[in-house]
N, C-alpha and C positions, 0 to 999 in steps of 0.2 A: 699479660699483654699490656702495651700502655699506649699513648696516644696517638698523641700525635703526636680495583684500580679502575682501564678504561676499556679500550676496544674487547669485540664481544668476539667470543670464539666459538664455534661451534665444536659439536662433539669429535667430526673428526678433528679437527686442528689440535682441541684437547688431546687426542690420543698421539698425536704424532708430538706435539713439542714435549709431553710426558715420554714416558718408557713406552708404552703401548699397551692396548686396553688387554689383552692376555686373553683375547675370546673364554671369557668362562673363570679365568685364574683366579678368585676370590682377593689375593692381594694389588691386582690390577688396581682398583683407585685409590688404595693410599700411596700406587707406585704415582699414579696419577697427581696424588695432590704434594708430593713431592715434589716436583716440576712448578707448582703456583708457591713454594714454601721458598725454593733458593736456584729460580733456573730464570732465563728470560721471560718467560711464565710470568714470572712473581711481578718483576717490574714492569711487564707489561700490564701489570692491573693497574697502574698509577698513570699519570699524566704524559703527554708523548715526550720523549726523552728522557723521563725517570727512570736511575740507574739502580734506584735501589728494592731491593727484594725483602722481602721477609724475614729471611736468613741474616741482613744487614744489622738488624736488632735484637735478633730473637734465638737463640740457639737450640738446638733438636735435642739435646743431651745434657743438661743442666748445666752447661758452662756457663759462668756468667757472662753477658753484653746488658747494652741501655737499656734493653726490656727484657721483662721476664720470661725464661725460658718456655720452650713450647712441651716439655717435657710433663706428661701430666696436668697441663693444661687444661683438655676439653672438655671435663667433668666440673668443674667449680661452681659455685653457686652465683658468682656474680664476678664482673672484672675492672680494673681500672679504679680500685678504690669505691666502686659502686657506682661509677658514673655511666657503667655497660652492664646491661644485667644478663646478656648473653653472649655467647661466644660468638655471633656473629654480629654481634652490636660491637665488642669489644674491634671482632675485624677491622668491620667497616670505620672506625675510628682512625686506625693506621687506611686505608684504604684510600680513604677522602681526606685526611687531616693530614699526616706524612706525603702520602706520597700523589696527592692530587687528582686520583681517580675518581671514578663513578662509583655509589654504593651496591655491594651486591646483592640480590636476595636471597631465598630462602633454598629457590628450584634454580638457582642457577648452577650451569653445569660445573662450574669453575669452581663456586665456594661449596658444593658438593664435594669433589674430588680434596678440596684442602682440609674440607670438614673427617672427611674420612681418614687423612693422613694425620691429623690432629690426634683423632681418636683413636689410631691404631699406636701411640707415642704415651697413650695417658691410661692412667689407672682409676677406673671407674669408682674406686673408694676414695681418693684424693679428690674431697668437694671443698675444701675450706676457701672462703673469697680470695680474689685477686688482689692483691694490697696497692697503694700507692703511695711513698710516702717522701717525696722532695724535700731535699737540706734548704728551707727556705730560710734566709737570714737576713738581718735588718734592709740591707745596701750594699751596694758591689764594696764599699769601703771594707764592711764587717767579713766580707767574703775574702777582702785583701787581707785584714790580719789574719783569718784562719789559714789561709794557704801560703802565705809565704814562706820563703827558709826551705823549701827541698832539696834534694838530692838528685842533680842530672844526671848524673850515672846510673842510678836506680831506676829513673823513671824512665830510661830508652827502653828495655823491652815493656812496660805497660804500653809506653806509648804503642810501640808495634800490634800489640795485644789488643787496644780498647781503640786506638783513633784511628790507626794508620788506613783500617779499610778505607774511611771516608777521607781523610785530609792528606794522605800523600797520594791520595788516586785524583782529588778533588770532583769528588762523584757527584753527580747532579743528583737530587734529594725530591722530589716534587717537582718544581721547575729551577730552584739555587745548587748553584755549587756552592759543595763543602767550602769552607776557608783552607789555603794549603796550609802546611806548612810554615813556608816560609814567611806568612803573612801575620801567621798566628803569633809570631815571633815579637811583631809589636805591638800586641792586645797588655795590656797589664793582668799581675797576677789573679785581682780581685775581677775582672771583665772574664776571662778563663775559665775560672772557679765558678762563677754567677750563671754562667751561662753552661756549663757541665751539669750543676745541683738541679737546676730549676728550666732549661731551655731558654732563659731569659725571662724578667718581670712581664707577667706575674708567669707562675710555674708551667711551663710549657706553652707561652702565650706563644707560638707559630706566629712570623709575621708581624710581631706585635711592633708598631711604630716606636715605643718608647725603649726597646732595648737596641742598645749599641751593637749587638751582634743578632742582628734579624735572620731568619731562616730556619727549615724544619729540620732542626737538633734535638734527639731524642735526649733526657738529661739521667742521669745517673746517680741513684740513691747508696746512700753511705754501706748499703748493706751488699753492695755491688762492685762499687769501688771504693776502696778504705779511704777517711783523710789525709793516710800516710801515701798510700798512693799516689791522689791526685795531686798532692802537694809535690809531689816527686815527679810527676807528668808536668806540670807546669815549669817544672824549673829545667825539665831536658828540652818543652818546646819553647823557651824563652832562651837556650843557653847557644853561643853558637857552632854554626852547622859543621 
């Protein structure tokens, strides 16, 4: 899980915006925490009008996105590069830091049911920590020679793959909308790249005044999206429409 919600539900509400509690079903709350993983549920743990879910970064089945899959997840010894030493520290991270909610606790109904759908995804011998490790490089300059020169053609379906949820929906993130599209078009290559690797200086700094592209952007390690890749993503959203 990596970094960087609100109104409180009660258990019925839980059960209705979920699948339903299954009187007795034993898969009942991880059908439950399904619903807080990639349903209004989700975004509704974040800030009022946060569109994004859990699902937004995070994949159920080892696909890759910005953060690491939720697949075997819930057993690790620590997450975030060790800045979460538990899975609900790691939560509450994207929680309050993404997507602008309130942290949850331990008895709360909601991180219950997602605790549960967590663990019902992961393999209780799969402990090894949560890694974190951002392409951080000198300055957006250094960022500009590694990424230049791609392949627009190549990089249209990544794009579709890795940005388009957020930037051709322009989906409110916490309380920012994504950047579209269109607008991404006059970012330079090196501001593109900077802010993919790292969320902007320093590495995942959310909100941070001194980067050019401020807003909660989860950023993307090499081992997630190749440099051929993104080099290739940057030159289909710089080429034109």
């Amino acid at each position: 899980m990596r970094r960087p919600v609100h109104s409180m539900f009660g258990i019925t509400l839980l059960c209705a915006v979920a699948v339903g509690c299954g009187d007795g079903d034993p898969s009942a709350p991880a059908a439950d925490g399904l619903a807080y993983y990639s349903s209004a549920a989700s975004a509704a743990l974040g800030a009022v009008g946060n569109g994004a879910t859990c699902a937004t970064c995070h994949s159920n089945d080892g696909t890759p996105r910005s953060g690491d899959t939720f697949r075997n997840i819930a057993y690790r010894t620590s997450f975030k590069g060790g800045d979460a030493p538990t899975l609900l520290d790691a939560a509450n991270a994207c929680v309050t830091g993404w997507m602008g909610g309130t942290a949850l606790t331990a008895t709360d109904p909601r991180w219950t049911a997602l605790q549960t759908y967590l663990q019902s995804i992961s393999d209780r011998s799969v402990t090894t920590p949560n890694t974190m490790r951002p392409e951080v490089l000198a300055n957006e300059a250094a960022y500009e020679t590694m990424y230049a020169g791609g392949d627009a053609t190549a990089g249209a379906p990544l794009y579709a793959r890795f940005c388009g949820t957020c930037h051709n929906s322009t989906l409110t993130v916490n309380m920012s909308r994504a950047v579209s599209r269109v607008n991404l078009r006059s970012f330079s290559v090196g501001r593109i790249a900077q802010k993919v690797r790292t969320a902007g200086p320093p590495p995942s700094g959310m909100m941070d005044m001194s980067d050019s592209t401020p807003g909660p952007m989860p950023f993307f390690e090499p081992d997630e999206l190749t440099p051929t890749e993104l080099r290739d993503i940057i030159a289909h959203v710089r080429s034109a429409m």
